[in-house]
N, C-alpha and C positions, 0 to 999 in steps of 0.2 A: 807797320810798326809805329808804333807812339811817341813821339819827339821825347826826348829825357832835356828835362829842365833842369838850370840852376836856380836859386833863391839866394836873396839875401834877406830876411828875417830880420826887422828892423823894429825895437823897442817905439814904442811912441814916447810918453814923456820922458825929460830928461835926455833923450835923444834925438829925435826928430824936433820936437819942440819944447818950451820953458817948463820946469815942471812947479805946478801953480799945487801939488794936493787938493787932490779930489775934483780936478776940473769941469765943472758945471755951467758954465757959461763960453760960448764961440767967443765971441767978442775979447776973452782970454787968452787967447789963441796966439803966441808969438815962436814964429820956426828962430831953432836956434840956429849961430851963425855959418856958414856955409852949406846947410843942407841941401838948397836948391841946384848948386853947384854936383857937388859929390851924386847926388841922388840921378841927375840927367846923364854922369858919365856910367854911374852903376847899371843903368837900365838896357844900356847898349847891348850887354851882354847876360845876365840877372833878374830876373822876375823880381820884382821888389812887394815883399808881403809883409805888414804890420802886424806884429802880435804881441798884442798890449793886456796886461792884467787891470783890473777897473772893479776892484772888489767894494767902490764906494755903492757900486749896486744892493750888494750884499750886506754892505754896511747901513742903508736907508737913506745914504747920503744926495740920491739923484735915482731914476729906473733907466730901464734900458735904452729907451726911445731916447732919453741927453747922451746916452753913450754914441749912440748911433747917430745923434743930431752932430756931435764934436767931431766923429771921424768921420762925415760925409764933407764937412765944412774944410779941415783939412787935407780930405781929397780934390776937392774945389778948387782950392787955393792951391795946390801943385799943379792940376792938370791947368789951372790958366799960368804956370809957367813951365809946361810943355814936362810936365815930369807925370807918371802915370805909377798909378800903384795898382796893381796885378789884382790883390784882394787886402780886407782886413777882419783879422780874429781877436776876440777878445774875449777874456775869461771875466764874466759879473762873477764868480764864487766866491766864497770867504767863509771855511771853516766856521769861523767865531762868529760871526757879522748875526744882525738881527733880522734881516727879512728873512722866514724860514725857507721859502722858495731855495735862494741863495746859497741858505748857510749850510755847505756842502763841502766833502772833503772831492773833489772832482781828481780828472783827470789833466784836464788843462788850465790850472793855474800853474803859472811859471813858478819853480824852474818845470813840474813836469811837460811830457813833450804834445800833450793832446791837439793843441794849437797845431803844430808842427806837421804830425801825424795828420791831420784833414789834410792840409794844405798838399802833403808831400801825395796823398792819395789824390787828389783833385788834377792837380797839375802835372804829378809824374817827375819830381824830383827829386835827383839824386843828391842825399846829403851829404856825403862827405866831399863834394865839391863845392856846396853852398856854404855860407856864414851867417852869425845873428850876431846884430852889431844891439848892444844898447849898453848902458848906464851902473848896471846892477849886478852883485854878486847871483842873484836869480840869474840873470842874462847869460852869464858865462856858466853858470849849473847848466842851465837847458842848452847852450850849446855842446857842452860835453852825453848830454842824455841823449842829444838827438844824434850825436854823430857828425855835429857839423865843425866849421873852423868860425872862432870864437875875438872877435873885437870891441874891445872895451873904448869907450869914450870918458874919457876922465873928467870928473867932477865930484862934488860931495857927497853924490848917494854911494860910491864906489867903498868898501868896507875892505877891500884889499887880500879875503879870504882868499878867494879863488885867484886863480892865474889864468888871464887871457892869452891867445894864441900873440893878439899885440894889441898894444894900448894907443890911440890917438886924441888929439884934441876935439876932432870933429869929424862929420861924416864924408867930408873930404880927403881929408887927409885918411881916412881909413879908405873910401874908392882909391884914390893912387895906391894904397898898401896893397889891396886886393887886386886890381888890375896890372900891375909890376910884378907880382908874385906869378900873377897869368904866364909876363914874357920872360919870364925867367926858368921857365919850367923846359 
């Protein structure tokens, strides 16, 4: 029988790290504060899987190869401080956007749950014990589409429509939330 995995579904910008628009350059690249913390306790028990929308593909703004160049470099930089990230998805799509390739109405641009749905196929995860921690009214959409438990990080992209499961400052304090809520059960 096949192990059943948990996830936590982790927004990139804005979450994991500064959110710079349309980030194009590594050397941009600044984790916001306590990530490395929160992300080492999360892993103990959590698959930790990135699912980042990056519609500046779509837009003409960069191609895929910078997408892929920025979240290898942000893989790098965790796994040399012993934090390891399972996998990462990301949607280049954008309805509107100008590369026709692109400009698509897909399935996995956040909030829908395409991202999700690979992962959850890949690794055999059960979602309604997993969570998607990011930034954005999308974030907490796709937590509810996928079926998962929903933590908002608070800051300004936050548009306050939707209702998180709970809201933190950082992805530490949402690890203690999720991990407490474990020994509570």
């Amino acid at each position: 029988m096949k192990k059943i995995n948990r996830a936590i579904f982790l927004d990139r910008d804005g979450t994991l790290i500064e959110e710079k628009n349309y980030l194009s350059n590594k050397n941009e690249i600044i984790f916001l504060d306590k990530v490395i913390d929160g992300l080492k306790l999360l892993q103990k028990k959590y698959l930790l899987i990135i699912v980042t929308n990056q519609s500046g593909v779509a837009r003409g703004y960069f191609d895929e190869n910078k997408v892929v160049e920025i979240n290898n470099e942000i893989n790098e930089r965790l796994l040399r401080n012993n934090v390891i990230i399972t996998d990462v998805y990301y949607c280049p799509h954008y309805k509107n956007g100008c590369v026709k390739k692109y400009s698509i109405d897909c399935n996995c641009r956040k909030p829908k749950t395409g991202m999700i749905d690979a992962a959850k196929k890949k690794y055999n995860i059960d979602l309604s014990n997993s969570f998607v921690i990011g930034d954005k009214d999308s974030d907490i959409i796709l937590a509810k589409n996928a079926g998962c438990k929903s933590i908002l990080i608070e800051n300004k992209n936050y548009i306050n429509k939707e209702i998180p499961n709970n809201k933190c400052k950082n992805i530490l304090e949402a690890a203690n939330i999720i991990l407490n809520s474990e020994s509570s059960e």
